[in-house]
C-alpha positions as CSV (number, residue, x, y, z in Angstrom):
1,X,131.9,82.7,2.6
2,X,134.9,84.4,0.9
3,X,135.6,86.0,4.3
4,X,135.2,83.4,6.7
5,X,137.4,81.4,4.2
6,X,140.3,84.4,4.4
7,X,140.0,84.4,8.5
8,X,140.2,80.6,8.7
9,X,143.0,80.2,6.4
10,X,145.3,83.0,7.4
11,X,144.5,82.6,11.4
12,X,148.1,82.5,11.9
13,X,148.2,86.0,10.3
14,X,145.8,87.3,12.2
15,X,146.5,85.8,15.7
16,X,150.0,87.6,15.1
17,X,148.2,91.0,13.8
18,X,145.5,91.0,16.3
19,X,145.9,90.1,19.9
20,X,141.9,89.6,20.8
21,X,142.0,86.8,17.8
22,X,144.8,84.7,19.8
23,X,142.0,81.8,20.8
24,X,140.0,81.8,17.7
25,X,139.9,78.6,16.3
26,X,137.7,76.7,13.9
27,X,136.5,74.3,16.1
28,X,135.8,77.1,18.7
29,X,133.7,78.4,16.4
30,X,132.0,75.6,15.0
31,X,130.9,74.7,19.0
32,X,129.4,77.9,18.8
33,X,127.0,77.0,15.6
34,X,122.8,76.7,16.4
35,X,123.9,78.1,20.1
36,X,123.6,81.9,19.5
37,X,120.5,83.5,19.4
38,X,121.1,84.3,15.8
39,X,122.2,82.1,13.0
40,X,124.9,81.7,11.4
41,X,125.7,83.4,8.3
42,X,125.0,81.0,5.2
43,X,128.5,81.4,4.0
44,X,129.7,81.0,7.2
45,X,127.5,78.0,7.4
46,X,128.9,76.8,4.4
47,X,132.4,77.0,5.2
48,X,132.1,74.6,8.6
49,X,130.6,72.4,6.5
50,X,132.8,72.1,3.8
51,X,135.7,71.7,6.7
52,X,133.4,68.6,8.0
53,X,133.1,70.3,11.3
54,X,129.0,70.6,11.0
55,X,126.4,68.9,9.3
């Protein structure tokens, strides 16, 4: 949780840092929850809840 957390709040930090990162988003990666042939983390899971963006 405590690291999806950091990622999603400093994206602007990282998209800067990192080129490959420049077209992460939240909501991308909320699209890409139950769709992956493995799950989600649980605190990962936990996070995109809490931001409303899964139920």
């Amino acid at each position: 949780y405590a690291i999806v957390k950091a990622v999603f709040d400093n994206l602007d930090t990282l998209r800067t840092a990192v080129a490959a990162a420049k077209d992460t988003s939240l909501e991308a990666t909320a699209k890409l929850f139950g769709r992956l042939p493995i799950p989600f983390h649980p605190g990962a899971e936990r996070y995109l809840k809490e931001k409303g963006l899964i139920k």
